[in-house]
C-alpha positions as CSV (number, residue, x, y, z in Angstrom):
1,X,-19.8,-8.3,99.0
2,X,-16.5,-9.5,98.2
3,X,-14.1,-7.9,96.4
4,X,-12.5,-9.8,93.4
5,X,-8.8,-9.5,94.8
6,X,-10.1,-11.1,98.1
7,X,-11.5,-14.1,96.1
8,X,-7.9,-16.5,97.0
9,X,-8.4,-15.8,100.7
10,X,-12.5,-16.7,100.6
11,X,-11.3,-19.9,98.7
12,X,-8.4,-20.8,100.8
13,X,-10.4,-19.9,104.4
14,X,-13.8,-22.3,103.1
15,X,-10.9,-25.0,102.2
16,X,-9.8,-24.9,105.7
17,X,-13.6,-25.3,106.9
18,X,-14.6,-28.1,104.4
19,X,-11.5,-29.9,105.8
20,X,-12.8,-29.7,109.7
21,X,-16.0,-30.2,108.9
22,X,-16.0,-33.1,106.6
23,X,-13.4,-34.8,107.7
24,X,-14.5,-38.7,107.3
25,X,-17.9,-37.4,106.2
26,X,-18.4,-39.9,102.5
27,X,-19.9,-37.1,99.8
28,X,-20.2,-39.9,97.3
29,X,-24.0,-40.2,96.2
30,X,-26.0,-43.2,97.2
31,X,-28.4,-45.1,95.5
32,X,-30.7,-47.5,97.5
33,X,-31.3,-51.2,95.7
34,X,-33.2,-53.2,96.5
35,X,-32.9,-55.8,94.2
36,X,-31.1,-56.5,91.1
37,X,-33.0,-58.1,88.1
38,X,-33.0,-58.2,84.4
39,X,-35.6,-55.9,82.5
40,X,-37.2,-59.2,81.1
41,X,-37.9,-60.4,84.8
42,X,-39.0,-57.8,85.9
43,X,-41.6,-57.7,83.0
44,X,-43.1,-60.6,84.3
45,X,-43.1,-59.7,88.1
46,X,-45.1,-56.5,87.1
47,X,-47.5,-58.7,85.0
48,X,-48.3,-61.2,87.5
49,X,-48.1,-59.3,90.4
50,X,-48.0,-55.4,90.1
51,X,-51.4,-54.4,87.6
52,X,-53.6,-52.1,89.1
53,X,-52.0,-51.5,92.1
54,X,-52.3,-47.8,93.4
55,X,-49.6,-45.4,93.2
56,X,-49.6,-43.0,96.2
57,X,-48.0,-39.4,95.7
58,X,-44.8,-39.4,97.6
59,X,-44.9,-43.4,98.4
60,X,-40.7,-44.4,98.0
61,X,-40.4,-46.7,95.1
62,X,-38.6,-50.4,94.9
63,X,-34.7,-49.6,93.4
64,X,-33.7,-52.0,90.8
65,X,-30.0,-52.5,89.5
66,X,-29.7,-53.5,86.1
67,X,-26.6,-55.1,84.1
68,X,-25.4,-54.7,80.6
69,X,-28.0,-52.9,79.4
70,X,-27.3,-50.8,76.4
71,X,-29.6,-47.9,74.7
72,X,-30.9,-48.8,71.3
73,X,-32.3,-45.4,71.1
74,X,-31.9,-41.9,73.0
75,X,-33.1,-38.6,72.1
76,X,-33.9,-35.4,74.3
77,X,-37.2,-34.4,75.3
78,X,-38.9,-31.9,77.3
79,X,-39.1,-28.0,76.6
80,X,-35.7,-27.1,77.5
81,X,-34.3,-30.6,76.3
82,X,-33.4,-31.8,80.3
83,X,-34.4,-35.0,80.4
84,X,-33.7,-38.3,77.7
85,X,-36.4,-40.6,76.4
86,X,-35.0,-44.1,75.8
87,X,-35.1,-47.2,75.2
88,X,-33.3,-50.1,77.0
89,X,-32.2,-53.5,75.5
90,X,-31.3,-56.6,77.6
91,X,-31.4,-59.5,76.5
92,X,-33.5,-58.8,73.3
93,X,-36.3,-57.3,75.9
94,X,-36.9,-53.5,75.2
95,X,-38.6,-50.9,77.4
96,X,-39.4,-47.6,77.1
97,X,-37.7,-45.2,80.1
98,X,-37.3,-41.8,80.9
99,X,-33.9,-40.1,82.5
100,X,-35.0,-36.9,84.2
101,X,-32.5,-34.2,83.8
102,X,-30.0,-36.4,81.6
103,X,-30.6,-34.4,78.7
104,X,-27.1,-32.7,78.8
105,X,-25.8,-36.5,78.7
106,X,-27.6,-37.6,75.4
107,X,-24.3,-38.2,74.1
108,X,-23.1,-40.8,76.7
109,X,-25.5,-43.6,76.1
110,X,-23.5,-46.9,75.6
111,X,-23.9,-50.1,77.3
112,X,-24.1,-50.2,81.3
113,X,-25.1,-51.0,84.4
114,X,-28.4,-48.5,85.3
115,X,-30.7,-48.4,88.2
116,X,-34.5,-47.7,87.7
117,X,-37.7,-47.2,89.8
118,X,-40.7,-48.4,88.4
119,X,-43.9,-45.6,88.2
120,X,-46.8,-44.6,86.0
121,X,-47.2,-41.1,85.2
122,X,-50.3,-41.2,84.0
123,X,-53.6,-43.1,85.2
124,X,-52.5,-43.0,88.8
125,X,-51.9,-47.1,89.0
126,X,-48.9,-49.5,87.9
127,X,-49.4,-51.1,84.8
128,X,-47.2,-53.4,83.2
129,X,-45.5,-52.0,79.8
């Protein structure tokens, strides 16, 4: 146990530790593409190539990066409100997505660059929206 007035000297002495430690170590999160593509594209590659392929549990998904896409609709969902169904415009093509523990960020849903995996939660195969 530590004793409130001993707080400054915890902070300070874990500071000095970070410092050593992770010196030169990059904290910044990383997100693995593999390809960047516009929503409407990758429409069709799912249609011609992807239906009916099995999904395996725990199999790494394809990253996509996509650009200047802007939300044409957000609201919360789930039972505590975590995560954000949307939907995505590009280009006048329009999908359906979820954002898993976005929910506090419902508010911040203008135009951008986003990055998306591609997975079907429900019949166990990919199927093209």
């Amino acid at each position: 146990m530590i004793l409130t007035n001993n707080i400054p000297i915890l902070y300070e002495r874990l500071l000095k530790i970070a410092e050593t430690k992770l010196d030169g170590v990059d904290l910044r999160p990383k997100i693995d593409i593999d390809a960047e593509v516009t929503l409407k594209d990758l429409r069709a590659a799912l249609s011609e190539t992807c239906s009916g392929w099995p999904v395996r549990t725990g199999q790494s998904a394809a990253g996509f990066c996509h650009r200047k896409v802007k939300s044409v609709g957000c609201r919360t969902m789930g039972s505590d409100g975590g995560h954000l169904r949307l939907k995505l415009e590009q280009n006048g093509m329009v999908w359906d997505s979820v954002a898993f523990g976005f929910g506090p960020h419902q508010s911040k849903c203008p135009t951008r660059s986003i990055s998306s995996t591609i997975s079907n939660s429900t019949s166990g195969t990919v199927n093209p929206p």
